[in-house]
C-alpha positions as CSV (number, residue, x, y, z in Angstrom):
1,X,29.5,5.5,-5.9
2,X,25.6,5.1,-7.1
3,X,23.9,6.6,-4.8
4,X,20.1,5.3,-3.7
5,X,17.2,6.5,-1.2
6,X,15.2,4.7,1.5
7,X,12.0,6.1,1.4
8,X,11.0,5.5,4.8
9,X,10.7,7.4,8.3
10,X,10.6,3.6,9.8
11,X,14.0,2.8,11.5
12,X,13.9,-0.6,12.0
13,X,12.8,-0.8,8.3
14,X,15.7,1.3,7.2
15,X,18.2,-0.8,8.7
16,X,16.4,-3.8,7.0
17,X,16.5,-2.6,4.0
18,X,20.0,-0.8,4.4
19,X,21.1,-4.7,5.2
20,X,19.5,-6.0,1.9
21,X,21.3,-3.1,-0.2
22,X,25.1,-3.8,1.6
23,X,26.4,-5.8,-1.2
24,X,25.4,-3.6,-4.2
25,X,27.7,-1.1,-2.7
26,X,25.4,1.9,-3.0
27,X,25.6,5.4,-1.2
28,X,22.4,4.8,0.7
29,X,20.0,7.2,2.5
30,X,17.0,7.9,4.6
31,X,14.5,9.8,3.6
32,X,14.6,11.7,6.5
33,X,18.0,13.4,5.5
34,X,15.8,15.0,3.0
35,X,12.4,15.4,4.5
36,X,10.5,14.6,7.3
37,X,7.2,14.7,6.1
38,X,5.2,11.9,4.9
39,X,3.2,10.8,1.5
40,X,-0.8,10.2,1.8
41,X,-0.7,6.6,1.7
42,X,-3.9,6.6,-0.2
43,X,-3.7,3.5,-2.2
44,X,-5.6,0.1,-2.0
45,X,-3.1,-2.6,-1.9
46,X,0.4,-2.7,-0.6
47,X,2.1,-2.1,-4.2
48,X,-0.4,1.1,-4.4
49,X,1.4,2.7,-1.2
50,X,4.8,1.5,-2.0
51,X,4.7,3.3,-5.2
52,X,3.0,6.4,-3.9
53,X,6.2,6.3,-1.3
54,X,9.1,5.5,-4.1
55,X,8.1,8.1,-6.7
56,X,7.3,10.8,-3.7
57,X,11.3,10.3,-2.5
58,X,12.5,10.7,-5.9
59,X,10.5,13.6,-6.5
60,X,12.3,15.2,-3.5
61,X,15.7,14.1,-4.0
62,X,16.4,13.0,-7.9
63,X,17.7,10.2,-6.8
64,X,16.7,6.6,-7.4
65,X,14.3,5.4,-4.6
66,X,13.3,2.2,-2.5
67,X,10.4,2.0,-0.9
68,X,8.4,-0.7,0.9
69,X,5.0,-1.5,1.7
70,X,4.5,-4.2,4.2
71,X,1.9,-5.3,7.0
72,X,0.1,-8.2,8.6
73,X,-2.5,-9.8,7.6
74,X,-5.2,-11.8,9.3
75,X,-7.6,-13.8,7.7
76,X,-9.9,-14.1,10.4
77,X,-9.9,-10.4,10.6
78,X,-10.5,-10.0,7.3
79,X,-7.0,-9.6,6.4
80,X,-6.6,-6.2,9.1
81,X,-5.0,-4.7,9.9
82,X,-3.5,-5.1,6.5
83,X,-2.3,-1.8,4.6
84,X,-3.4,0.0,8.2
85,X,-0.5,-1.8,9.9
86,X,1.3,1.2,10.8
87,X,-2.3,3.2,11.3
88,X,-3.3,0.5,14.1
89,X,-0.4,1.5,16.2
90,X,-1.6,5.3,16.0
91,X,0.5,8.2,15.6
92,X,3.0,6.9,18.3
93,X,3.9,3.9,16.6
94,X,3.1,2.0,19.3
95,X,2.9,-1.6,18.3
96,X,2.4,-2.8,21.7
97,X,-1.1,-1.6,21.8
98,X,-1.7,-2.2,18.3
99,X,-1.1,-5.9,19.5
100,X,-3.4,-5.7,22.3
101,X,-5.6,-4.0,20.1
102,X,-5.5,-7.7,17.7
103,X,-5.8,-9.8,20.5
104,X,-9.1,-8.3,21.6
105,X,-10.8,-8.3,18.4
106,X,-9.8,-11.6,18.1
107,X,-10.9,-12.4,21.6
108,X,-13.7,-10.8,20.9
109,X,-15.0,-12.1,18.1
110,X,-14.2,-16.3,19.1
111,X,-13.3,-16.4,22.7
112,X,-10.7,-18.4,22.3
113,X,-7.0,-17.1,23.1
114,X,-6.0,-20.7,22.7
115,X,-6.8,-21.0,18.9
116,X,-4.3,-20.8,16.7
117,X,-5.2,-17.6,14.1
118,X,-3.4,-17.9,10.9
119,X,-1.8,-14.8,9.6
120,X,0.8,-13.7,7.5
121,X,3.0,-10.8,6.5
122,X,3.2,-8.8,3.1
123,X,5.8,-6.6,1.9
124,X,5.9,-4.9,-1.5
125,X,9.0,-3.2,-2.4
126,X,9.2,-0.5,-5.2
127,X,11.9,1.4,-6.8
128,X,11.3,4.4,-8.9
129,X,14.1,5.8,-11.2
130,X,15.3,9.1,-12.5
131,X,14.2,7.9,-16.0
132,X,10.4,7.1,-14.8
133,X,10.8,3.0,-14.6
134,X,8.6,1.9,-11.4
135,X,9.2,-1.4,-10.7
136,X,7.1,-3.7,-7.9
137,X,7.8,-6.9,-6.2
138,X,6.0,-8.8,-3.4
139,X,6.8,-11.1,-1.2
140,X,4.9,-13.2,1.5
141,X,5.6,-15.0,4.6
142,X,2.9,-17.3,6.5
143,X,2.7,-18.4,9.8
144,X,0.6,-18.3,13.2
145,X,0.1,-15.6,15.9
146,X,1.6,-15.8,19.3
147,X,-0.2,-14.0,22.2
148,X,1.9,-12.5,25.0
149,X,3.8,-11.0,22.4
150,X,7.4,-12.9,22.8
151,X,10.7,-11.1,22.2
152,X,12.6,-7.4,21.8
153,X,13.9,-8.0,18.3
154,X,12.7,-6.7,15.7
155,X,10.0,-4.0,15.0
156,X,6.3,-3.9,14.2
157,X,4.1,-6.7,14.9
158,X,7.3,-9.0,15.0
159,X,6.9,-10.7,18.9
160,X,3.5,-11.9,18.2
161,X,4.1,-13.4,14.7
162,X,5.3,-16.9,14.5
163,X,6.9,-17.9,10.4
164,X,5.6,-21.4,9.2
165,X,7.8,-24.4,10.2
166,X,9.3,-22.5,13.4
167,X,8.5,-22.0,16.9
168,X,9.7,-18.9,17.5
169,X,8.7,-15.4,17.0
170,X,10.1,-13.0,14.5
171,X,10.9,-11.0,17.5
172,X,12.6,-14.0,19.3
173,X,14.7,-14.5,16.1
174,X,18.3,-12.6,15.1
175,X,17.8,-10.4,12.9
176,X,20.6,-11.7,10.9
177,X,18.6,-15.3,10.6
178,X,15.0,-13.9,10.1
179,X,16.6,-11.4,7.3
180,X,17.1,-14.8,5.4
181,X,13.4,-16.0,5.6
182,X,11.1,-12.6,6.3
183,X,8.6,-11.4,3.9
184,X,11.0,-8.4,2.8
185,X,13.7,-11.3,1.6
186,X,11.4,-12.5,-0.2
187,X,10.5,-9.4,-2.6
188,X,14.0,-8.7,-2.4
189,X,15.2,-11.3,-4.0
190,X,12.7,-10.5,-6.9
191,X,14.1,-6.9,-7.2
192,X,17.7,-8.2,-7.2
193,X,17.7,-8.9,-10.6
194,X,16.9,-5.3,-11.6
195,X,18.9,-3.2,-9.3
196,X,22.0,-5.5,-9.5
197,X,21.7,-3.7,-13.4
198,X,21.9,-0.2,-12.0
């Protein structure tokens, strides 16, 4: 059995991800079985850190390596938090407060809690192999934001996003029907091509 790494320390993401891998039949792990510290997510865009995170879990374990990049993104925000998604909600991980934390800038900065802010959600999902190919896909979902956040599913910034064409939140959704429209479907299904070759 081929045998491939989730370079992540995010559950919820591993799972995600773990879900999106089921069918290629692959002996999958964390990262964490390996390691528990984390790359310098230096880079500039979401690609940038997903590489940096892919080629840093094959470096440790020789094994070919999946990583993803993903975050929201608000245009009226300038598109923050962005590649700081995970940064907002501090060393805790505490997405709660990072969503207080966007509801008050936004507050802030129109006054209006009514007014439907337009955002959407990135992911960019690497995979680095033993033999040096990198490969990079994106994938984007839009929609509005919903403040109180609304529903336990889900991780992240999940119960305050609302996907295009829907009324309910990400976290309001199954995860079994938002892994069919999310952002990380989206890239994946560009990726499938080439890992369905390994």
């Amino acid at each position: 059995m081929k045998k491939i790494v989730i370079a992540s320390h995010n559950d919820g993401k591993v799972e995600e991800i773990r879900g999106l891998l089921k069918k290629y039949k692959f002996k999958i792990f964390s990262l964490k079985k390996f390691s528990h510290i984390e790359p310098k997510e230096n880079g500039k865009t979401f690609i940038e850190n997903s590489v940096i995170k892919a080629v840093n879990a094959l470096k440790i374990t020789g094994l070919p390596s999946i990583s993803d990049d993903s975050g929201l993104c608000i245009p009226a925000l300038n598109n923050d938090p962005g590649i700081y998604s995970a940064r907002w909600a501090g060393k805790g991980k505490n997405f709660d407060l990072a969503s207080k934390k966007i509801e008050k800038k936004l507050f802030e900065k129109y006054r209006n809690k009514q007014k439907l802010f337009k955002a959407f959600f990135c992911c960019a999902l690497t995979i680095a192999l033993p033999d040096g190919a990198i490969k990079s896909f994106e994938g984007k979902v839009f929609g509005t934001l919903q403040f109180p956040p609304k529903g336990k599913n889900g991780f992240g910034y999940d119960p305050i996003f609302i996907p295009k064409g829907y009324k309910k939140t990400f976290g309001e959704m199954k995860y079994s029907f938002k892994e069919r429209i999310s952002h990380r479907q989206k890239a994946f299904k560009k990726l499938h091509n080439f890992i369905a070759k390994l």
